[in-house]
C-alpha positions in Angstrom: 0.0 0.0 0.0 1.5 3.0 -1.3 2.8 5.8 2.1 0.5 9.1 1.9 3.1 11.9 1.6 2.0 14.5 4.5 2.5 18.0 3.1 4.6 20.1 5.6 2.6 22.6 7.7 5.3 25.6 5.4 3.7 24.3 2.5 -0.3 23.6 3.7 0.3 27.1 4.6 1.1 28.3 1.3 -2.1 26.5 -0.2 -4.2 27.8 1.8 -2.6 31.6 1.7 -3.3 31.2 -2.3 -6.6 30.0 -1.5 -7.8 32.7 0.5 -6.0 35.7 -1.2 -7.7 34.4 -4.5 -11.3 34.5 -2.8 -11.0 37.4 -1.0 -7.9 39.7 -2.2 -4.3 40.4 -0.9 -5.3 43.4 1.2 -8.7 41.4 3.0 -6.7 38.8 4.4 -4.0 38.4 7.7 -1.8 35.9 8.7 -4.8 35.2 11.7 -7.0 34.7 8.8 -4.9 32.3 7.2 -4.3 30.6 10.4 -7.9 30.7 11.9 -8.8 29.1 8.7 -6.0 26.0 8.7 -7.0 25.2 12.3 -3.4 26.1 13.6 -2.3 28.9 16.4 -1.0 31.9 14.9 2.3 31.5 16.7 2.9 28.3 14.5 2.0 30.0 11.4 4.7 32.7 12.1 7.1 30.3 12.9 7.5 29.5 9.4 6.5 33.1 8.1 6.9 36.3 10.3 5.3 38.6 7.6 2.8 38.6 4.8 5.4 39.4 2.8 7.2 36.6 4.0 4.1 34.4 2.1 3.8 36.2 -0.6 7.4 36.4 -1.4 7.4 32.3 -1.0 4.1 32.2 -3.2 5.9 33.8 -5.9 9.1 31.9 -5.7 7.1 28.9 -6.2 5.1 30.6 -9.0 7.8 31.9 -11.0 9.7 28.3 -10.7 6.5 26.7 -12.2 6.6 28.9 -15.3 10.2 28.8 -15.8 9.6 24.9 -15.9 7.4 25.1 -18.6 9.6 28.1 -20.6 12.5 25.7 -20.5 10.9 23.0 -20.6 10.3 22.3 -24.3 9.5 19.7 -25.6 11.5 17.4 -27.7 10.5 17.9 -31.6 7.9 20.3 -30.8 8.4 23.5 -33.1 9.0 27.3 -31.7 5.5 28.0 -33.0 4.0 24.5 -30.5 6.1 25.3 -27.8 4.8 29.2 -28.0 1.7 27.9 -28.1 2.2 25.6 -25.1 3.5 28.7 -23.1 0.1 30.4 -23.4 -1.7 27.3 -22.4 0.2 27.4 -19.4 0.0 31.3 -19.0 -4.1 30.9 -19.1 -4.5 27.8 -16.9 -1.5 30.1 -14.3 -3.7 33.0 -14.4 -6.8 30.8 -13.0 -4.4 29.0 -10.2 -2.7 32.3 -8.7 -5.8 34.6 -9.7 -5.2 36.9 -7.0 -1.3 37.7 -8.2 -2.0 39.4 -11.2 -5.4 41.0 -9.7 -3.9 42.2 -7.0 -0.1 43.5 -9.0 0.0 46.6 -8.3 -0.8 47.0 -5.0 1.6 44.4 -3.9 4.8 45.6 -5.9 3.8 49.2 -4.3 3.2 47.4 -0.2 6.1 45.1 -0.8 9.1 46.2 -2.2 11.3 43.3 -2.3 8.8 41.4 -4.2 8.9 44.2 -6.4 11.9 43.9 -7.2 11.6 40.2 -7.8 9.0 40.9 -10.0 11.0 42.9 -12.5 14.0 40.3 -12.4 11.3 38.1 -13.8 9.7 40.5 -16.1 13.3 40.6 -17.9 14.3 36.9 -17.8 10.6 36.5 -19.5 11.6 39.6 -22.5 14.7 37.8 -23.1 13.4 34.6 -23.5 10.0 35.6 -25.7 12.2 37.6 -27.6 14.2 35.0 -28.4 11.8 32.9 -29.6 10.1 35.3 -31.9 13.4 35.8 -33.3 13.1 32.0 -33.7 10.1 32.4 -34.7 11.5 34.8 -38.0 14.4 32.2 -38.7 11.7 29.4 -38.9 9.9 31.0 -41.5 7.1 31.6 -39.3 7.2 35.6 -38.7 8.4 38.2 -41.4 11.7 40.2 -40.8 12.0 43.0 -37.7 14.1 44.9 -36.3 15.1 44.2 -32.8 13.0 47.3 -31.3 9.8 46.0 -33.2 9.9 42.3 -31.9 10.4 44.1 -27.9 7.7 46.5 -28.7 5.6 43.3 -29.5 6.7 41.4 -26.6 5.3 43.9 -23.9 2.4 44.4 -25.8 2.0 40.7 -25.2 3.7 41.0 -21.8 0.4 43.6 -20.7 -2.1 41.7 -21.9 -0.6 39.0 -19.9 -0.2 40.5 -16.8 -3.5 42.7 -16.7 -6.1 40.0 -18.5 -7.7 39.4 -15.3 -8.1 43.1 -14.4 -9.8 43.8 -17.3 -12.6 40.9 -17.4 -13.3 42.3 -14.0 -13.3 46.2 -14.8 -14.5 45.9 -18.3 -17.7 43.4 -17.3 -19.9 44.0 -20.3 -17.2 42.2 -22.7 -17.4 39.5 -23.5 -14.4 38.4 -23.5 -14.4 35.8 -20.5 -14.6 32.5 -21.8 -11.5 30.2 -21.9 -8.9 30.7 -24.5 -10.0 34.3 -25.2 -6.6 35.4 -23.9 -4.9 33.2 -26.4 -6.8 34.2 -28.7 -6.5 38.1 -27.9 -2.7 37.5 -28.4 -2.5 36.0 -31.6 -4.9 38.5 -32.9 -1.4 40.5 -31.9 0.9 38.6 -34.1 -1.1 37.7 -36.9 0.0 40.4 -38.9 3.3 39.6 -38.7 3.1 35.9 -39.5 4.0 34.4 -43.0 1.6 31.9 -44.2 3.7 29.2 -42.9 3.7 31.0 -39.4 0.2 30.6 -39.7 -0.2 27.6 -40.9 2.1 25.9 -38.1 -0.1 28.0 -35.8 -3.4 26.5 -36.9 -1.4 22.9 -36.3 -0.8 23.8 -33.0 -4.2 25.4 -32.3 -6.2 22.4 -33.3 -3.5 19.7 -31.9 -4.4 21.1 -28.4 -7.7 21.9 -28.8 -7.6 25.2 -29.3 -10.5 27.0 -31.5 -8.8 29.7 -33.4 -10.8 33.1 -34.0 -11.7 34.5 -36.9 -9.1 37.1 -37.2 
């Protein structure tokens, strides 16, 4: 009979954090909350975290290590166009699982500066490397020609859509824009212009092999 594996009271701690900030927001919910909640004293909780930015900063850690998983983690004989589309998969399906992050941005990067500056680290590592695959992108046939400054310009286009999709549903409620893959969708409705046929051809492949429907762009 296969051994249970208890989680450690550092990480139920975490899960539950994640659970409650995405419910109720960053700014509604204490350590005491998070305790109360777990059934555990508050002294134990603080044990493993003094601060709330001690939790947050751990939440992120272990977000940013999930995605950098699945950025380096390409698979073998997928092409740059796949594994893109692989990386927004996991972008959408991430945005769902730490809802409260990208909801609740700003206020923490202005409340918490040392996850600030993590945040940023990570907001260039992620340039870098979706820069690098749009120049792979342009070597595989896939996207036209451009200049370095146009492919960074399209990047943090990308990059905001990204990071605010989430904001918007909830400020902009009378679009309708909510259902699942519309953020996809809203960024290849970004780079379609700059795709050859090819491009958008292999982008189709990779649409329909995951069970993505493509929008009429």
């Amino acid at each position: 009979m296969t051994e249970i594996k208890k989680i450690k009271t550092k990480d139920r701690i975490l899960i539950e954090a994640i659970k409650l900030y995405n419910e109720m927001g960053v700014q509604n919910v204490t350590s005491r909350h998070i305790a109360s909640e777990m059934g555990i004293s508050h002294g134990n909780l603080d044990y493993h975290y003094k601060t709330k930015e001690d939790i947050i900063q751990a939440i992120y850690k272990k977000m940013r290590k999930e995605m950098s998983d699945s950025y380096g983690g390409r698979k073998v004989g997928t092409s740059s166009m796949e594994h893109f589309h692989i990386l927004l998969l996991h972008l959408e399906e991430f945005q769902h699982k730490y809802r409260f992050f990208n909801l609740d941005v700003l206020e923490v990067s202005r409340t918490f500066p040392t996850i600030f500056e993590t945040i940023q680290e990570t907001f260039v590592k992620r340039r870098q490397t979706t820069v690098e695959l749009f120049k792979e992108f342009i070597t595989d046939g896939y996207m036209v020609p451009m200049e370095n400054t146009a492919i960074e310009r399209l990047e943090h286009t990308i990059r905001m859509i990204i990071t605010f999709w989430l904001s918007q549903r909830e400020v902009m409620a009378t679009y309708k824009f909510i259902e699942k893959g519309e953020m996809i969708n809203s960024i290849y409705s970004i780079i379609e212009p700059y795709l050859t046929e090819e491009g958008k051809k292999e982008q189709k492949r990779a649409c329909e092999l995951y069970g993505l429907k493509l929008s009429d762009q």
